[in-house]
MARNU-825185 format. One record per atom (N, C-alpha, C): x, y, z; atom name. Coordinates in steps of 0.1 Angstrom, whole numbers, always signed. Each point is the difference from the previous one (the first is absolute). Layout:
# residues N
+-------+-------+-------+-------+
|    xx |    yy |    zz | atome |
+-------+-------+-------+-------+
|     X |     Y |     Z |    CA |
...
+-------+-------+-------+-------+
END
This chain:
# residues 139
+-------+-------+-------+-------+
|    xx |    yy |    zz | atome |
+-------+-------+-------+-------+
|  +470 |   +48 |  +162 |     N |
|    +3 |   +10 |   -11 |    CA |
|   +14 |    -4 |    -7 |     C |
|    +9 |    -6 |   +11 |     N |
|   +11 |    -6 |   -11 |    CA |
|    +0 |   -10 |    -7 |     C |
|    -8 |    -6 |    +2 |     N |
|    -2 |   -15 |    -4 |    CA |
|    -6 |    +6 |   -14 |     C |
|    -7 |    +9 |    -2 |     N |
|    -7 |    +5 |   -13 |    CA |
|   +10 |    +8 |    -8 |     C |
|    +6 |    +6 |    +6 |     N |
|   +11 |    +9 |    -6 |    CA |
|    +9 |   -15 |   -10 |     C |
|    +5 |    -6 |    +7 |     N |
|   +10 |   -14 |    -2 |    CA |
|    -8 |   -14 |   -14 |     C |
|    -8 |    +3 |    +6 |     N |
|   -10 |    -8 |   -10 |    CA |
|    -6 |    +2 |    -8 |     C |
|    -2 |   +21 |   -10 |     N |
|   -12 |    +2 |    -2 |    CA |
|    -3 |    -9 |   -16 |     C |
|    +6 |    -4 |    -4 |     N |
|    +2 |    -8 |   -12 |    CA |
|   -13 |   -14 |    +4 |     C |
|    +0 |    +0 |   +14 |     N |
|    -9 |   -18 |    +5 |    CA |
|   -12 |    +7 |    +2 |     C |
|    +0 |   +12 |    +6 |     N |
|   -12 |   +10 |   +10 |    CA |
|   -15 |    +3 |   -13 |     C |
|   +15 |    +3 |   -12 |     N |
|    -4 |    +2 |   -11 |    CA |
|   -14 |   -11 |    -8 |     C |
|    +6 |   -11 |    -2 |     N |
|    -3 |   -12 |    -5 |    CA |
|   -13 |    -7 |    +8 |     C |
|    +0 |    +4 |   +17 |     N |
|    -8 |    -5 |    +3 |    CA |
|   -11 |    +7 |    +3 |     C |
|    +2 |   +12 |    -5 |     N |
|   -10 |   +11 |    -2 |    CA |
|   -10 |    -3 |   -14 |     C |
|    +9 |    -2 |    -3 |     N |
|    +0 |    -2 |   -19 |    CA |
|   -12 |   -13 |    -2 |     C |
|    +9 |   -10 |   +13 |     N |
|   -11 |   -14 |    -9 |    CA |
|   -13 |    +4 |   +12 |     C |
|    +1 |    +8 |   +13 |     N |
|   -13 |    -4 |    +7 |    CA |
|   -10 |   +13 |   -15 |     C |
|    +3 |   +10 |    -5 |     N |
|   -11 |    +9 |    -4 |    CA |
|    -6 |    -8 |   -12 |     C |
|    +9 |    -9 |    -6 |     N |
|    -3 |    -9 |   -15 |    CA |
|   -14 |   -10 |    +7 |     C |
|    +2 |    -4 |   +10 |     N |
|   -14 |   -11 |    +8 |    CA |
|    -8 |    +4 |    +3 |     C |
|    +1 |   +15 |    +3 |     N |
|   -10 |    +8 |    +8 |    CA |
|    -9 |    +7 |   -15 |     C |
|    +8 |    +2 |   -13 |     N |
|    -3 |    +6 |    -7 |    CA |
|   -16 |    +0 |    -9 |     C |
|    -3 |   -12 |    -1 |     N |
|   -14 |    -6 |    -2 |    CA |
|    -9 |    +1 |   +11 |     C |
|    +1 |    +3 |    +8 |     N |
|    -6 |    +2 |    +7 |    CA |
|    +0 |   +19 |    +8 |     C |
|    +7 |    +4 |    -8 |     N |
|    +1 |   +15 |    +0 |    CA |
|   -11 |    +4 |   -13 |     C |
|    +4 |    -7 |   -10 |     N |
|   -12 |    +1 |   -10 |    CA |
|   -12 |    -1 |    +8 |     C |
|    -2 |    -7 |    +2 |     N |
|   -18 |    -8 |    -3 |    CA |
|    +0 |   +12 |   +17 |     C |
|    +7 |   +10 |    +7 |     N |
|    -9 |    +3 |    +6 |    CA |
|    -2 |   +17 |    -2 |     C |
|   +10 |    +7 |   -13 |     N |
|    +0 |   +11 |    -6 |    CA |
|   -12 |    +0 |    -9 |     C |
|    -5 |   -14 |    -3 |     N |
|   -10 |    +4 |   -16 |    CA |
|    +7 |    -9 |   -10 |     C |
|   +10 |    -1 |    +1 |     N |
|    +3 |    -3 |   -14 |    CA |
|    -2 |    -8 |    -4 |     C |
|    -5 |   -15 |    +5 |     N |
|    -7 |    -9 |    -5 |    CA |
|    -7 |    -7 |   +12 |     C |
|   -16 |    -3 |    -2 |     N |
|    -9 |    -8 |    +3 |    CA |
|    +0 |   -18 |    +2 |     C |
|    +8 |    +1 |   +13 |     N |
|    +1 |   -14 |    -2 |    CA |
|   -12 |   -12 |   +10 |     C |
|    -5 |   -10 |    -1 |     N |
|   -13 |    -2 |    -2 |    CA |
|    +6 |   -17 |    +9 |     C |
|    -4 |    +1 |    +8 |     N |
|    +2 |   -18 |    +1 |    CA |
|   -12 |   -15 |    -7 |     C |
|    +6 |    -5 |    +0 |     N |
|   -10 |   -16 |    -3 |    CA |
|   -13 |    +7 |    +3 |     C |
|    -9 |    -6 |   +14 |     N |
|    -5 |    +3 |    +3 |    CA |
|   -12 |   +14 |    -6 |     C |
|    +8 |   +11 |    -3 |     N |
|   -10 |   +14 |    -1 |    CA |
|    +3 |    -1 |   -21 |     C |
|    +3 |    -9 |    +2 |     N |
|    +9 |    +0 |   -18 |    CA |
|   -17 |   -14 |    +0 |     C |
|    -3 |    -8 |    +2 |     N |
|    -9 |    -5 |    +0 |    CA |
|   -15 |    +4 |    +6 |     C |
|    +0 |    +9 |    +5 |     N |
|   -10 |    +8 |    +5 |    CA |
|    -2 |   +13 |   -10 |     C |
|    +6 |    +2 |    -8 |     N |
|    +0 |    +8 |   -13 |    CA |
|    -5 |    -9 |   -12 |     C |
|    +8 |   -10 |    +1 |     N |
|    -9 |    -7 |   -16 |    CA |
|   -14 |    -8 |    +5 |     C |
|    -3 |    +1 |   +15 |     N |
|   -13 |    -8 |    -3 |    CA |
|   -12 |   +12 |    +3 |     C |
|    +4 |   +12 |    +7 |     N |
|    -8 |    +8 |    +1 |    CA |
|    +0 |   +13 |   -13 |     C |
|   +14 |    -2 |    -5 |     N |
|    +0 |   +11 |    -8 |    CA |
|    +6 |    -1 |   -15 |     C |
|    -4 |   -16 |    +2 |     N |
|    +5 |    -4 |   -16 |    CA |
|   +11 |    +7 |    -6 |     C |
|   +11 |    -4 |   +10 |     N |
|   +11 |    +5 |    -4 |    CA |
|   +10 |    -6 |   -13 |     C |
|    +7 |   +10 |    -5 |     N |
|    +5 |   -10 |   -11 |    CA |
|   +17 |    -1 |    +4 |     C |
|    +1 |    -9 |    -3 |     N |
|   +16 |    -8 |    +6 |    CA |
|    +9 |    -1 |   -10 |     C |
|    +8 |    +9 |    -3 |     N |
|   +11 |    -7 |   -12 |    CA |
|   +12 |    -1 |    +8 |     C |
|    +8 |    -8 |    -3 |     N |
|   +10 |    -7 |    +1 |    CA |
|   +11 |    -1 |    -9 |     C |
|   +14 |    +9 |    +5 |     N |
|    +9 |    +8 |    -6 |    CA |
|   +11 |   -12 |    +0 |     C |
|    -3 |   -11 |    +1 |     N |
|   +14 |   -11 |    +2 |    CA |
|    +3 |    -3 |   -13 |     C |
|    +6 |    -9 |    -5 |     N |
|    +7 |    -6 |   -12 |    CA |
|    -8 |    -9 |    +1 |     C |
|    -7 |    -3 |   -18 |     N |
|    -8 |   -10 |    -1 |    CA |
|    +6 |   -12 |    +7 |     C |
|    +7 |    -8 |    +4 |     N |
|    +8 |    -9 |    +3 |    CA |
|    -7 |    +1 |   +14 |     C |
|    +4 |    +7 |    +7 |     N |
|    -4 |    +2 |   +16 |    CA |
|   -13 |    +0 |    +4 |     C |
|   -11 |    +8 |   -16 |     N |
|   -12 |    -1 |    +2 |    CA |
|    -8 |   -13 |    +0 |     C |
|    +8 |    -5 |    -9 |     N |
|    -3 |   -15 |    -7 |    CA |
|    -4 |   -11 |   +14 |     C |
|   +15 |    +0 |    +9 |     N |
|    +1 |    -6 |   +15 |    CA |
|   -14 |    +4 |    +7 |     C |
|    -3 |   +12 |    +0 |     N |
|   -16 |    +1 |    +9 |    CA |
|    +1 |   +15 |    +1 |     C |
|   -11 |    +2 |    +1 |     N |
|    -3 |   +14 |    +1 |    CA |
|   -13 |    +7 |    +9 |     C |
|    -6 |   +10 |    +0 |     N |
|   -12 |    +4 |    +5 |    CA |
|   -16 |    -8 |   -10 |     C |
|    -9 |    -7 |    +6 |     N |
|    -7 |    -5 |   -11 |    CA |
|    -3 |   +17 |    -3 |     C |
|    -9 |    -3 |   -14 |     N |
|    -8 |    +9 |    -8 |    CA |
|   +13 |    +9 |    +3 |     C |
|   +10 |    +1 |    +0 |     N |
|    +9 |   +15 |    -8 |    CA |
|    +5 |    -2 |   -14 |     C |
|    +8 |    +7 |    -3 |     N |
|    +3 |    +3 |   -12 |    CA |
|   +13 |    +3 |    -5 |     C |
|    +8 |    -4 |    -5 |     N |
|   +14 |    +4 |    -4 |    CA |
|    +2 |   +14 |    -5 |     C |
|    +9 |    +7 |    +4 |     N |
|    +4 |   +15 |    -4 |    CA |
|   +11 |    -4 |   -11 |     C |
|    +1 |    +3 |    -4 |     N |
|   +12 |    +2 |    -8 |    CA |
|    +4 |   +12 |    -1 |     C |
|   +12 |    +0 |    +4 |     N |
|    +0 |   +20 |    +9 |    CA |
|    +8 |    +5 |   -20 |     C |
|    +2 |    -9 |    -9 |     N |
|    +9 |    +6 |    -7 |    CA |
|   -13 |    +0 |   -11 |     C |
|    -9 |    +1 |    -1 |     N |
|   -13 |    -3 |    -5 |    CA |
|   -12 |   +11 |    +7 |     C |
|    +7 |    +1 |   +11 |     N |
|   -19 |   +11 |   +11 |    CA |
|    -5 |    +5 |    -8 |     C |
|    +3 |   +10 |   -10 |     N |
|    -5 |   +13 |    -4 |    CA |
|   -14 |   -11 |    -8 |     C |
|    +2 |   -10 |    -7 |     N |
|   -10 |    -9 |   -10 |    CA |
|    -6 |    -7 |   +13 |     C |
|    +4 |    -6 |    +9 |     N |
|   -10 |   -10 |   +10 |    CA |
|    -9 |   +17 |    +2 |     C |
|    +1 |   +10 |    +4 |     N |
|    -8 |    +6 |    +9 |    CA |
|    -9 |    +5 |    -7 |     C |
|    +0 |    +3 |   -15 |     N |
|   -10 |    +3 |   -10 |    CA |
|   -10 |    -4 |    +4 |     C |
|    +1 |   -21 |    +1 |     N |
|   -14 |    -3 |    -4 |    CA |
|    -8 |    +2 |   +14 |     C |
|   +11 |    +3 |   +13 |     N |
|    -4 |    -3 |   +13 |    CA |
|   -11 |   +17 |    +5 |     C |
|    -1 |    +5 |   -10 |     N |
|    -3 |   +16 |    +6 |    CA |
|   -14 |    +0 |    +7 |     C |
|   -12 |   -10 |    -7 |     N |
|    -9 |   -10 |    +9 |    CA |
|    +2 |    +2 |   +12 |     C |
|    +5 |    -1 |    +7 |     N |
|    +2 |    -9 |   +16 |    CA |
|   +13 |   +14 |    +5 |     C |
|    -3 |   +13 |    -1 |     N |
|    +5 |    +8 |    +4 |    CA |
|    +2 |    +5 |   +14 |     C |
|   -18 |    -1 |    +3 |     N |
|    -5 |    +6 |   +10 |    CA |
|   +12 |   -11 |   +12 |     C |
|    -3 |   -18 |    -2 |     N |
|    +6 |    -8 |    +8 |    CA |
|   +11 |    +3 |    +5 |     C |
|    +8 |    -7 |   +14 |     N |
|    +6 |    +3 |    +9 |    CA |
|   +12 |   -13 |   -11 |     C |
|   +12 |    +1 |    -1 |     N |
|    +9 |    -4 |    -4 |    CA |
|    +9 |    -7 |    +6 |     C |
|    +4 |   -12 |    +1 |     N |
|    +9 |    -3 |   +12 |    CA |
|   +16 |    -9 |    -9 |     C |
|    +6 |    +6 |    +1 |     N |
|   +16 |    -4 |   -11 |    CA |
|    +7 |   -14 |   +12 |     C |
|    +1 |    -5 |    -7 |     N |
|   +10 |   -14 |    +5 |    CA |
|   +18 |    -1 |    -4 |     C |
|    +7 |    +9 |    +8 |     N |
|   +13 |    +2 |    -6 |    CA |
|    +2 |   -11 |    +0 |     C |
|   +14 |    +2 |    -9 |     N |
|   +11 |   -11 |    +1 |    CA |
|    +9 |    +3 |   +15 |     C |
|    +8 |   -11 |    +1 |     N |
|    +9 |    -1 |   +15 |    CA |
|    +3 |   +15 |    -1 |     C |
|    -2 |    +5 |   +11 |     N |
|    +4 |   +11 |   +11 |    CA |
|    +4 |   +14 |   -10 |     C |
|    -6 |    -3 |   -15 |     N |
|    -5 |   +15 |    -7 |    CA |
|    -7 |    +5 |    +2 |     C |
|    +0 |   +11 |    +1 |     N |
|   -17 |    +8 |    -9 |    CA |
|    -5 |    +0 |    -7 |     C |
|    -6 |    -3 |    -8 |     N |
|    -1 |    +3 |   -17 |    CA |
|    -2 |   +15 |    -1 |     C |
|    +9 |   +13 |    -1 |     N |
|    -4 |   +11 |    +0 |    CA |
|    -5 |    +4 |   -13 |     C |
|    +1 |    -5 |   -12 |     N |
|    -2 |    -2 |   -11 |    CA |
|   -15 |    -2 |    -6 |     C |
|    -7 |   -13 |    +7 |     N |
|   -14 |    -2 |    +0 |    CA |
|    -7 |   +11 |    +9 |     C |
|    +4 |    +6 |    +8 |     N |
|    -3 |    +9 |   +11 |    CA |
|    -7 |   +10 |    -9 |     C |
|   +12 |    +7 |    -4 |     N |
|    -2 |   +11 |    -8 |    CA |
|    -9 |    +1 |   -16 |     C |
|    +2 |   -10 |    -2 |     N |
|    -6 |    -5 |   -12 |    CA |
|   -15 |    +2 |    +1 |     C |
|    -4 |   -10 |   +20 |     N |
|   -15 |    +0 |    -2 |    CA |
|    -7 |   +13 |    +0 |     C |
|    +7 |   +10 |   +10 |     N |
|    -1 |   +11 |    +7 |    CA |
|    -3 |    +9 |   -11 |     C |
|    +9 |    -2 |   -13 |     N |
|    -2 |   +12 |   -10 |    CA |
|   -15 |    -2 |    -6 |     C |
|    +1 |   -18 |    -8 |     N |
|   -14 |    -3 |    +1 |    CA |
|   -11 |    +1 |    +4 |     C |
|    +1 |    +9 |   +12 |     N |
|   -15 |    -2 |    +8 |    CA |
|    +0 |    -5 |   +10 |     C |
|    +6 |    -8 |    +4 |     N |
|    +0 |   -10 |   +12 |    CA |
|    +3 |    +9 |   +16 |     C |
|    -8 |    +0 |    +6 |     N |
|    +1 |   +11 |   +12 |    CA |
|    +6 |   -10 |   +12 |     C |
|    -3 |   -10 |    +1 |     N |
|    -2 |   -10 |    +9 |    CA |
|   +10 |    -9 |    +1 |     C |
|   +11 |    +0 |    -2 |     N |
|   +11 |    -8 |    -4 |    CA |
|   +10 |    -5 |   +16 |     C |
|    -5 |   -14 |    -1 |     N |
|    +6 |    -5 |   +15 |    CA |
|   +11 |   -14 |    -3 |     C |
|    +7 |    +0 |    +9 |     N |
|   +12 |    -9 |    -4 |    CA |
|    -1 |   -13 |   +12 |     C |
|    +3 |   -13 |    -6 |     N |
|    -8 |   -10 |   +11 |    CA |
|   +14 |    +4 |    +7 |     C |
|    +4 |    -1 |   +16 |     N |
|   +11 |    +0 |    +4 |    CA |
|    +4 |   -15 |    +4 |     C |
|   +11 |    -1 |    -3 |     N |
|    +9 |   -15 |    -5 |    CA |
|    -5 |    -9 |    -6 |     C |
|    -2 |    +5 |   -12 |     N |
|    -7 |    -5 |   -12 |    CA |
|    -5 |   -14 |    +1 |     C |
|    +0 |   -11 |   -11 |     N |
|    -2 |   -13 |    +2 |    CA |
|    +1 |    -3 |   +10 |     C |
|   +15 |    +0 |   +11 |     N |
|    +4 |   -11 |    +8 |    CA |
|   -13 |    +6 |   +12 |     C |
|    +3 |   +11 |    +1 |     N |
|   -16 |    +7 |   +12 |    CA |
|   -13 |   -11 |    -4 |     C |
|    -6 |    -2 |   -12 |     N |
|    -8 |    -5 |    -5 |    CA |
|    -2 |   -10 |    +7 |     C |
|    +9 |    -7 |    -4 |     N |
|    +2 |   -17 |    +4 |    CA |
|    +3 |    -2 |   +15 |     C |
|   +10 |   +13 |    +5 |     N |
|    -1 |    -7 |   +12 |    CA |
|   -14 |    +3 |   +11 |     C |
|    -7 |    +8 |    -4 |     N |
|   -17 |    +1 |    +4 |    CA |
|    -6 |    -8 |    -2 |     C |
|    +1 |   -13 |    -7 |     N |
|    -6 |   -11 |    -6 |    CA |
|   -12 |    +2 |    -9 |     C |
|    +6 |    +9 |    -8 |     N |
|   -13 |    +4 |    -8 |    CA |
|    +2 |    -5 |   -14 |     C |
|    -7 |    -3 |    -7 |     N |
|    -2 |   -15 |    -8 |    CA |
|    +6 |   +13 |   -13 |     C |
|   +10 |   -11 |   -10 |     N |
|    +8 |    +5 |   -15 |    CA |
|    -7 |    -9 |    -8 |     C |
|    +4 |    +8 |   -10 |     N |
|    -8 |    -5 |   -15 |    CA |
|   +16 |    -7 |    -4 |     C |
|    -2 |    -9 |    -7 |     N |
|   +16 |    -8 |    -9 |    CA |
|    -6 |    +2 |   -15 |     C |
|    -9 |    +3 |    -2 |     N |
|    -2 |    +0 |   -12 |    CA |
|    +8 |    +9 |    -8 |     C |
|    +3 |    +0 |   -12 |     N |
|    +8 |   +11 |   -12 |    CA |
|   -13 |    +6 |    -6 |     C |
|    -1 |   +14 |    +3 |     N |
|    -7 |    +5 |   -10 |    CA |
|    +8 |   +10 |   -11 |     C |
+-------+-------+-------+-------+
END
């Protein structure tokens, strides 16, 4: 107890950075987001013709991506999801950028319709290191 009394400035900080690590994963077990590995993220698009967009910077998407997804352009959603209203019913699976959310496409899909909105967990690099084959193509 003295050691805390003397330190609480350190007690503080290490409190601080363990809840910031823990905190994604406080999410995803309150609800607040659906996070989906490789694996059950590919068992959705072959059983449930899932649709994949991919929230990275064209640049990043350009490097490799999910085959058959789709670029979001989160500053643009409200126009991508018009023409997407088709493919409602489908299970949705988002490809953040590094260690974001995209809370933004989230909400966007959710208002649209979209019931089903799952987040791949550790986006690309998850991908690739499952050895599950990327597209290099620019669409």
């Amino acid at each position: 107890m003295e050691f805390i009394t003397a330190h609480l400035a350190l007690v503080v900080l290490v409190i601080a950075s363990g809840l910031m690590v823990l905190w994604p994963e406080v999410q995803s077990l309150i609800g607040q987001q659906n996070q989906i590995t490789p694996l059950t993220a590919t068992q959705l698009i072959n059983q449930k013709h899932a649709l994949v967009f991919d929230c990275r910077k064209q640049e990043d998407f350009n490097l490799g991506h999910v085959p058959q997804s789709k670029r979001l352009e989160l500053d643009q959603i409200e126009e991508q999801l018009a023409d997407l209203k088709r493919f409602i019913s489908r299970p949705v699976i988002l490809v953040p950028m590094a260690g974001s959310v995209p809370q933004k496409a989230i909400n966007a899909l959710k208002t649209a319709g979209f019931n089903d909105v799952l987040i791949l967990k550790g986006g690309i690099t998850a991908w690739i290191e499952a050895s599950l084959p990327i597209d290099k193509s620019s669409k």
